[in-house]
N, C-alpha and C positions, 0 to 999 in steps of 0.2 A: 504494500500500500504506500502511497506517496504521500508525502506531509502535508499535501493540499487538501487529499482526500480523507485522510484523516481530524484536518481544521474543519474544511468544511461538516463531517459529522458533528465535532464537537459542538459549532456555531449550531448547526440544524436542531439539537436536542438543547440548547439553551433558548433558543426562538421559542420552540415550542412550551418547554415548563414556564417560557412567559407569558407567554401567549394564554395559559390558564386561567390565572389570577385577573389578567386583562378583561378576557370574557366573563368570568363569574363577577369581580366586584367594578364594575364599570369606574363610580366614582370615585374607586382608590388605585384609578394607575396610576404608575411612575409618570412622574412631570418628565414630558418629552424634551422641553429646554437641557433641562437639568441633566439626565441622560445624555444627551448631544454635547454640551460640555466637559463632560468627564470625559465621553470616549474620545473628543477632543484630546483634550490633556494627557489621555493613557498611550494613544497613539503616535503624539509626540515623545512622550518618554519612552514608550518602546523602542521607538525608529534611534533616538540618542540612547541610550542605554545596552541595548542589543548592538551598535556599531561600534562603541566602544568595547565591549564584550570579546566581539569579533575579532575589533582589528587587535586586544591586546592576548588574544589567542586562548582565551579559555573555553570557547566553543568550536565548533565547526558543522556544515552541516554536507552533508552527501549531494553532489550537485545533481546526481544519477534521480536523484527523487526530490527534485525542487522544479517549481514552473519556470526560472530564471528570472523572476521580475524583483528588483531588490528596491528598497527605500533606505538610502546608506550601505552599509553591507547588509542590512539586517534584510532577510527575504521576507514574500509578499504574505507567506505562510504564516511567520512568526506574529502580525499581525492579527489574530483570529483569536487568540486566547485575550486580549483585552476588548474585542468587541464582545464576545462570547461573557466576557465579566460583566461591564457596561450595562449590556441587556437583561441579566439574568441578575444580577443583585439589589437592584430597586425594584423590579418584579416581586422577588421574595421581600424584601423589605416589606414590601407593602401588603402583602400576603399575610405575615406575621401580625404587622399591625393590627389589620384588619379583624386577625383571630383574636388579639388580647381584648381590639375593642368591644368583639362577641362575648368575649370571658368575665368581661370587668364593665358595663355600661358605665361608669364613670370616665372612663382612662380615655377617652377619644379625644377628651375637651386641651390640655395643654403642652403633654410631654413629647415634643417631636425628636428628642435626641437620640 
């Protein structure tokens, strides 16, 4: 398997367990700003962090199983697992919430930390 085909899995199975919580509590998805800026930020630090990584030789990766498209050295693969975070952890975030707000009618009203 190639590490695109492998990203791409892991991306597909984070879409979806978002895709859950989206559907069942409408009013409590992830704020899409909010979302879009993280994975913003995550994909800049990947792209600088994974090049540096690279270029100072602690990784490598088999080019035999890469699409060849790089941002830095860091390939187009390596990008997946922080979109795959991005999507899927204000998903649950908000899943969680959602459930304490079920457990406890009080707890909806101030603590969003």
């Amino acid at each position: 398997m190639t590490y695109f085909g492998l990203s791409a899995l892991f991306v597909a199975g984070a879409i979806l367990i978002a895709l859950v919580p989206a559907l069942i509590m409408p009013r409590r998805r992830a704020h899409l700003g909010a979302t879009g800026l993280t994975l913003l930020v995550l994909v800049l630090l990947t792209a600088v962090f994974d090049t540096v990584m690279i270029a100072s030789g602690l990784f490598h990766y088999s080019a035999a199983h890469l699409l060849g498209v790089r941002i830095g050295l860091a390939p187009l693969e390596d990008f997946a697992y922080p979109l795959a975070g991005a999507v899927l952890l204000p998903a649950l975030w908000s899943a969680l919430r959602n459930r304490r707000a079920r457990a406890q009618p009080g707890a909806e009203g101030g603590d969003d930390a």
